[in-house]
C-alpha positions as CSV (number, residue, x, y, z in Angstrom):
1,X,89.1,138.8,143.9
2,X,88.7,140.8,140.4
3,X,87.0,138.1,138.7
4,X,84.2,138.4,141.2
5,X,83.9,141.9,141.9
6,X,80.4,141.6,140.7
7,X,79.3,139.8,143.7
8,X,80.1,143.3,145.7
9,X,77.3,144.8,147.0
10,X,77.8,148.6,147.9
11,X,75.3,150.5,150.0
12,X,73.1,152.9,147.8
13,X,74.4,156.9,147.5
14,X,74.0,159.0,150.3
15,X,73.9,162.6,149.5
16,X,73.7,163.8,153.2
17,X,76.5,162.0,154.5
18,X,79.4,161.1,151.6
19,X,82.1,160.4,154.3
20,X,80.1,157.4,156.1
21,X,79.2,156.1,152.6
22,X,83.0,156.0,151.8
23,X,83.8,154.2,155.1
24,X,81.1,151.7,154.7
25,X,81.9,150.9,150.9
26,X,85.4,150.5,152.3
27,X,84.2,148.2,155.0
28,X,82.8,145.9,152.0
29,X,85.9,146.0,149.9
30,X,88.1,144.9,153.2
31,X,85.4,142.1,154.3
32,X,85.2,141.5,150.4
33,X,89.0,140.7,149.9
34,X,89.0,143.7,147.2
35,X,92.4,145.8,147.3
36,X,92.8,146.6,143.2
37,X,92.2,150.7,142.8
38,X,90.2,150.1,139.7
39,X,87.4,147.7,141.0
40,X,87.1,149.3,143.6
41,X,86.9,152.9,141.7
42,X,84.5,151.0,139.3
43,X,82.2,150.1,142.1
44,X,81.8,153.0,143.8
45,X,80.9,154.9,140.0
46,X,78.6,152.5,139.3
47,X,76.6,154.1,142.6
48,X,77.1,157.6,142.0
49,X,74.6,159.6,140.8
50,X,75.3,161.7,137.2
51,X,75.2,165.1,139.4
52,X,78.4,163.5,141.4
53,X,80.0,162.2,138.4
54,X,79.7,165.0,136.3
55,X,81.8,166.7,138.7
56,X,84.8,164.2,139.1
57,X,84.5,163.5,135.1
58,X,88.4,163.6,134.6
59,X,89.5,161.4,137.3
60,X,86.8,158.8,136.0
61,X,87.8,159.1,132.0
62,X,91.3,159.7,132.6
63,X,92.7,157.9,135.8
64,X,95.7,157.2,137.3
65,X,95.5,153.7,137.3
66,X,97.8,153.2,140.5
67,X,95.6,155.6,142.5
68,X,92.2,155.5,140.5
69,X,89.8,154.9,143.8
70,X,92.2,156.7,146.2
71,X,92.1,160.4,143.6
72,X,88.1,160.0,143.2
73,X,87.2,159.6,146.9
74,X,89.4,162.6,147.3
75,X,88.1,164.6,144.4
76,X,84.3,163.6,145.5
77,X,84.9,164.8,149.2
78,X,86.9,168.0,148.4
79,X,83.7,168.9,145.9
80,X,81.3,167.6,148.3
81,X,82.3,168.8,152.0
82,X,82.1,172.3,153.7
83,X,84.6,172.9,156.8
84,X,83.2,172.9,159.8
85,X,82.7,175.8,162.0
């Protein structure tokens, strides 16, 4: 599935809800046949805006390879998210 991760279309950014947008970009990777950490890390940066990425900066220039999507979705919603009341 790598050589065609190009094909995968993720929904565009959305800054009110980031938790939805994760579980529908997860919804494509599953329907898409894409399990790899790294394409599937590489996707979901290439829809972030610069004000989210700016923020997650190490886990997208220095990964853990084994766990690169898995550590950004986390680092995303723990910067992103209040707890709810």
């Amino acid at each position: 599935m790598s050589e065609n991760f190009h094909k995968i279309r993720l929904p565009k950014w959305d800054t009110e809800d980031p938790e939805l947008w994760f579980q529908l970009c997860e919804d494509t990777f599953t329907i898409a046949q894409c399990e790899d950490q790294k394409v599937q890390a590489i996707l979901v940066q290439r829809e972030l805006p610069q004000s989210v990425t700016a923020t997650v900066r190490q886990y997208i220039t220095k990964p853990n390879e084994s766990s690169r999507y898995a550590d950004l979705k986390k680092a995303i919603l723990a910067r992103l998210l209040r707890p709810s009341r």
